[in-house]
LUMNUKE-210291 format. One record per residue: residue in one letter; x, y, z of N, C-alpha, C, O in turn. Coordinates in steps of 0.05 Angstrom, whole numbers, padded with zeros to 5 digits, always signed. Example, Ala and Ser with C-alpha at 12.3 -4.5 7.8 and 13.67 -1.06 7.14 Angstrom:
<atoms>
A+00264-00114+00156+00246-00090+00156+00264-00066+00156+00285-00066+00169/S+00257-00045+00142+00273-00021+00143+00258+00001+00157+00268+00023+00161/
</atoms>
This chain:
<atoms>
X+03149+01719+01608+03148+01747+01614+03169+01753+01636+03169+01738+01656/X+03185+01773+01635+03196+01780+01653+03192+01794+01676+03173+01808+01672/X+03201+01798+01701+03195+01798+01732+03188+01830+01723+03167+01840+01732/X+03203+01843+01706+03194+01869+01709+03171+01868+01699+03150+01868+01712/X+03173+01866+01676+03144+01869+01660+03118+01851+01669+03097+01855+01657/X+03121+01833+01689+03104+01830+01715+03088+01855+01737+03065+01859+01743/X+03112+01866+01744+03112+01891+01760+03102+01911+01749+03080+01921+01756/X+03112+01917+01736+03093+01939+01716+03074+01943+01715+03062+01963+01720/X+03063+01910+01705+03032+01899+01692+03018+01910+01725+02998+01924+01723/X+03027+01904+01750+03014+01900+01768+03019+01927+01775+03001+01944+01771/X+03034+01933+01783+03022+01971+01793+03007+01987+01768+02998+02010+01772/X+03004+01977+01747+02982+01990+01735+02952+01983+01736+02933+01997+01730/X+02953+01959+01745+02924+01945+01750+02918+01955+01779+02895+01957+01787/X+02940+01960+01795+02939+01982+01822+02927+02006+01827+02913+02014+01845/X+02940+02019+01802+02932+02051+01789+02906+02057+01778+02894+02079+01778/X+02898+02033+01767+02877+02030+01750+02846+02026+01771+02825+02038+01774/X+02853+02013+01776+02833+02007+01805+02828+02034+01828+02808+02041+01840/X+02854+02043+01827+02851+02062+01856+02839+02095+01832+02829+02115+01841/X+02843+02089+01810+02839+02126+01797+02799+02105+01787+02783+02124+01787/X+02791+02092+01784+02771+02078+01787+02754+02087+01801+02736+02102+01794/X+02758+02078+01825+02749+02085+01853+02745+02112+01856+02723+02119+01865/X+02765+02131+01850+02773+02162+01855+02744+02166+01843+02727+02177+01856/X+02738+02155+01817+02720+02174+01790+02681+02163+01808+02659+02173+01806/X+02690+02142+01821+02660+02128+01822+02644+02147+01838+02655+02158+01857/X+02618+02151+01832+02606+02167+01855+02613+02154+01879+02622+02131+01877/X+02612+02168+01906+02603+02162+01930+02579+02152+01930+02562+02164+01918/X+02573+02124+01947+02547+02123+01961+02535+02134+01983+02515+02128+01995/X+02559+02161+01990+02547+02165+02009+02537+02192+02009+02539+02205+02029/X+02527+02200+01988+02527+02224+01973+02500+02224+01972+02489+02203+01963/X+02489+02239+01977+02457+02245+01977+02444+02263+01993+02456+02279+02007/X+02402+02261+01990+02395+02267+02018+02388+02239+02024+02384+02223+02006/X+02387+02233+02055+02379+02203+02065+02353+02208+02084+02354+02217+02107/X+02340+02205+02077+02308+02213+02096+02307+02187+02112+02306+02166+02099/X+02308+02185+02142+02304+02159+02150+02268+02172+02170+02264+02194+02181/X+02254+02152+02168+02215+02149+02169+02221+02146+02186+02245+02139+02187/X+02207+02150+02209+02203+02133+02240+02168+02135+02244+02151+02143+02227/X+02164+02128+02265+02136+02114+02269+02109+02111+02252+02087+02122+02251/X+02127+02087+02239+02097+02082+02225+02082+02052+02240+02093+02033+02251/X+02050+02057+02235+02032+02048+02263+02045+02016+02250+02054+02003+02269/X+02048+02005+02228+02046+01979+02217+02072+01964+02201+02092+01970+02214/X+02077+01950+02184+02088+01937+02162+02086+01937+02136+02103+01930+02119/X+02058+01947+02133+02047+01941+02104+02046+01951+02088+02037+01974+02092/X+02054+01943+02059+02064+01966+02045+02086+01973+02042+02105+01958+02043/X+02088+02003+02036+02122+02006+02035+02117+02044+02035+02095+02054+02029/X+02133+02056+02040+02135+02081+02041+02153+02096+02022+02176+02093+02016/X+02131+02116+02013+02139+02130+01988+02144+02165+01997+02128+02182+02006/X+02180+02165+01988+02185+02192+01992+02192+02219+01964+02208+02219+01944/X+02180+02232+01970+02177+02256+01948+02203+02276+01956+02211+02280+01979/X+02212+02286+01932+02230+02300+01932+02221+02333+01924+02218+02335+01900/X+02218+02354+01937+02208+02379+01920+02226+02402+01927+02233+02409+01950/X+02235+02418+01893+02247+02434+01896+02235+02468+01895+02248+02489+01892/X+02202+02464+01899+02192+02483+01899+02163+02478+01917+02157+02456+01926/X+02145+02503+01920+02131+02496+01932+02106+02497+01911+02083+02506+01916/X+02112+02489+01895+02089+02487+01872+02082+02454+01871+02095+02436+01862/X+02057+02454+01882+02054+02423+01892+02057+02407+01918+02049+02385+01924/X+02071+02424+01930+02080+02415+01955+02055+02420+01977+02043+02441+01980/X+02050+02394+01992+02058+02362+01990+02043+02342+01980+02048+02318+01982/X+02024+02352+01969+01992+02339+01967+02001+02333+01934+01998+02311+01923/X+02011+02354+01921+02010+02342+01889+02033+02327+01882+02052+02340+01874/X+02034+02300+01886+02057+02289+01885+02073+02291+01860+02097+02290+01860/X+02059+02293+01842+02071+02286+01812+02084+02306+01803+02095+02305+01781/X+02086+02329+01819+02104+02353+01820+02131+02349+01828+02149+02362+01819/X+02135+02324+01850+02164+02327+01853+02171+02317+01837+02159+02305+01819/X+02204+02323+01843+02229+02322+01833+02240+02294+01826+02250+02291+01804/X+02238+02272+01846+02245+02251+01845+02219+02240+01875+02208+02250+01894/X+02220+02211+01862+02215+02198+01873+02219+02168+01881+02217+02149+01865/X+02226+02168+01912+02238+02143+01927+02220+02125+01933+02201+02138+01942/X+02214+02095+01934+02202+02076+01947+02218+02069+01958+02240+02071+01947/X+02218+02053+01992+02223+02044+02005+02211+02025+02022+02188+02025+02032/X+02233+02003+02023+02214+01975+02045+02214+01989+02065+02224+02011+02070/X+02196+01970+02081+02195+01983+02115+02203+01961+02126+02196+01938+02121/X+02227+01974+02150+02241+01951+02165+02227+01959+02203+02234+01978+02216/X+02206+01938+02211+02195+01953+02239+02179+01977+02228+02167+01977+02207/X+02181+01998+02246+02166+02017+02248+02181+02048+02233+02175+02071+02234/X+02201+02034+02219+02215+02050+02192+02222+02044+02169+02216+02021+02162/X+02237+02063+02152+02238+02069+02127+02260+02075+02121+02270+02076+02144/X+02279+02081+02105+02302+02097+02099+02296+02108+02068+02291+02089+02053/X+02295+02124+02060+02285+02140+02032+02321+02156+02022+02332+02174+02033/X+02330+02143+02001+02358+02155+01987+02349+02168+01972+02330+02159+01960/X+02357+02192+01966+02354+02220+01940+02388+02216+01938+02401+02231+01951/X+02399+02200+01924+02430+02201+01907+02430+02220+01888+02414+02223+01871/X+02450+02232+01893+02458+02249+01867+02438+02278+01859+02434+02288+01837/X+02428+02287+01882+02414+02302+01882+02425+02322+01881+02443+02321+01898/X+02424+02354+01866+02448+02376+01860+02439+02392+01886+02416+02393+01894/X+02462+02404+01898+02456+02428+01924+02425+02448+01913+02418+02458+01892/X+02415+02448+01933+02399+02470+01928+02378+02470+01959+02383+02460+01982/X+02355+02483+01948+02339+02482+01970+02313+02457+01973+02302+02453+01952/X+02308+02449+01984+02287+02429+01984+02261+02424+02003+02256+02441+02020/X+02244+02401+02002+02226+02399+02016+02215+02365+02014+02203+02357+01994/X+02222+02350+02035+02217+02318+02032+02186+02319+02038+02180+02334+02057/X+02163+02303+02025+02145+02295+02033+02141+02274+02033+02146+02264+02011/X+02129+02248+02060+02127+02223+02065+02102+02216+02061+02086+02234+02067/X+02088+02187+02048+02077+02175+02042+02072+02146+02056+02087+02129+02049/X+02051+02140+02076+02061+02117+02087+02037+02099+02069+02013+02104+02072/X+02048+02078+02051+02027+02075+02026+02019+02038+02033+02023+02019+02018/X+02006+02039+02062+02005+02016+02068+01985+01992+02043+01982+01967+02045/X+01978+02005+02028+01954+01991+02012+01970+01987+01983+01959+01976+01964/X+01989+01994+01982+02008+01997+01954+01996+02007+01932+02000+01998+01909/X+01982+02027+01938+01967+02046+01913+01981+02059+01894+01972+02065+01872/X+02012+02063+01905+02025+02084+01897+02008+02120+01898+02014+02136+01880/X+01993+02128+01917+01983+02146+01915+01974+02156+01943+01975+02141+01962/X+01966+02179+01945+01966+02201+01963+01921+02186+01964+01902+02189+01949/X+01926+02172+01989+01886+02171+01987+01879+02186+02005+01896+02189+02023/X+01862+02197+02006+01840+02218+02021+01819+02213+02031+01809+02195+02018/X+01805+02220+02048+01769+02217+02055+01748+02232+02041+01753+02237+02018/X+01730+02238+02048+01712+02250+02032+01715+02282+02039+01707+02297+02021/X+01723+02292+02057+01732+02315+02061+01758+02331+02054+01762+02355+02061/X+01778+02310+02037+01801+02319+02032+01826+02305+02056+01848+02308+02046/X+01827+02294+02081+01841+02290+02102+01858+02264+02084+01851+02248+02066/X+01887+02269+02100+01905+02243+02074+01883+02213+02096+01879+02221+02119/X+01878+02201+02093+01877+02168+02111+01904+02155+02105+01905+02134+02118/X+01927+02156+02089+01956+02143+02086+01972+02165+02114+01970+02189+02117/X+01988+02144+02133+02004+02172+02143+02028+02187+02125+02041+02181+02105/X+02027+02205+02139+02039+02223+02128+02059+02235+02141+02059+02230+02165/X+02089+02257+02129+02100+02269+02151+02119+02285+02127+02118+02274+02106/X+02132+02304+02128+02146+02324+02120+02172+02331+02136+02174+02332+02161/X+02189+02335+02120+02216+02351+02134+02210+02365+02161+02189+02371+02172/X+02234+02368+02167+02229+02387+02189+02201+02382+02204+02191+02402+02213/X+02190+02360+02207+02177+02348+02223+02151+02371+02218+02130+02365+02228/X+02154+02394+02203+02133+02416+02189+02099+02410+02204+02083+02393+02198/X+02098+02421+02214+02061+02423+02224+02047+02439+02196+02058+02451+02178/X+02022+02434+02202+02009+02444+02186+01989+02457+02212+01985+02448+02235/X+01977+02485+02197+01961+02494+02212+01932+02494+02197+01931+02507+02176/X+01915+02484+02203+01888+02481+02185+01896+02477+02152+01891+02489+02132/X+01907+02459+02156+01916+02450+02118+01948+02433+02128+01962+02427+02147/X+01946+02431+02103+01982+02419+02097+02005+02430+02106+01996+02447+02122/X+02025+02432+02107+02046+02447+02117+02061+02459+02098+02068+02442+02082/X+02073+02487+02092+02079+02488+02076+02103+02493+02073+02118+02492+02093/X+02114+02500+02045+02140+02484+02040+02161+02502+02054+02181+02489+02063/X+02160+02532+02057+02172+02540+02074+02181+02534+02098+02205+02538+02105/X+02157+02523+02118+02166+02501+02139+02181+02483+02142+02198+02481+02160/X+02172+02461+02116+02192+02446+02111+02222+02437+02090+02234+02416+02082/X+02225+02472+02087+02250+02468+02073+02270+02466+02087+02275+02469+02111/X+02287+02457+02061+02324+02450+02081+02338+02454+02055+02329+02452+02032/X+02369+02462+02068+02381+02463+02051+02399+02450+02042+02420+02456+02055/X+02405+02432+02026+02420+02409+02008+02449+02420+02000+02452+02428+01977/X+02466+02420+02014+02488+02434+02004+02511+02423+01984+02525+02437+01970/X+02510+02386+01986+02517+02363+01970+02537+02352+02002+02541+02363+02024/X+02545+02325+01988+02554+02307+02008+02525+02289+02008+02509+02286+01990/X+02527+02277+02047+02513+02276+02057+02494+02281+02072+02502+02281+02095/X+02469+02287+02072+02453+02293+02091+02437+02276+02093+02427+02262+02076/X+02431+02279+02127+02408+02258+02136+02386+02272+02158+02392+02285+02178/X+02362+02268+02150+02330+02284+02157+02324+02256+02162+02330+02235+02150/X+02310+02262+02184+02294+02250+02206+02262+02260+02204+02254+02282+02214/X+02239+02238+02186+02207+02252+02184+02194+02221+02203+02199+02197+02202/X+02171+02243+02222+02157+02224+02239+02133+02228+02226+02121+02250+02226/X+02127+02207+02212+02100+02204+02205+02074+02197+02231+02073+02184+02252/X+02052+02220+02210+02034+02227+02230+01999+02211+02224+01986+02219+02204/X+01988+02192+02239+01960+02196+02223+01942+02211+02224+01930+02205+02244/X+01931+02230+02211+01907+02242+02216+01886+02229+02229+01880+02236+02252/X+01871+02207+02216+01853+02198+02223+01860+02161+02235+01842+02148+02244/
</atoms>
């Protein structure tokens, strides 16, 4: 083979690679929910994605997507990739028993901690999604939820 047709071969395997790269999603493209204080280890923490407040935060099977996450210490990091701009509302799950599920007491109170965007209070009930909406514009974004225990 000749030196050119060497050259060639190789700035197209150059070209090919870098328009590659151009087309690949970003990883850094998302929402990134990073957990902070959870009391333990155990388990793993489950984050809900909601684009409405229908369900929000108690009916999980309403969101949008949903994240599992290890727990590293007394956090979490929860990725929503590829999630389209719009408006939103993260709800946290600290699912130390690996139920996959939202458990309660006999009065309704979560016993899993819990925590929402915008760090959202609830006033005699849940918090609602109004509180804890945000708005997803695309790129990156990164929300900060302190999980809380009730009981």
């Amino acid at each position: 083979m000749s030196r050119t047709a060497v050259a060639t071969a190789a700035v197209l395997l150059v070209f090919r690679s870098v328009i590659a790269e151009a087309q690949a999603p970003s990883a850094s493209n998302g929402i990134r929910v990073d957990v902070r204080g959870l009391r333990n280890g155990r388990g793993g923490v489950d984050c809900y994605l909601f684009d409405s407040a229908d369900g929000f935060p108690g009916e999980l099977g309403k969101a949008v997507k949903r994240v599992v996450a290890p727990i590293a210490g007394t956090g979490a990091t929860c990725r929503f990739d590829a999630a389209p701009p719009g408006a939103y509302a993260v709800a946290v799950v600290h699912d130390e028993k690996g139920t996959g599920k939202l458990e309660r007491n006999v009065v309704g109170i979560p016993t899993n901690g819990v925590g929402v965007s915008n760090d959202a209070p609830g006033h005699f009930g849940p918090p609602s999604f109004a509180a804890a909406r945000f708005t997803y514009a695309g790129g990156e974004k990164t929300l900060v939820v302190h999980v809380r225990y009730l009981l």
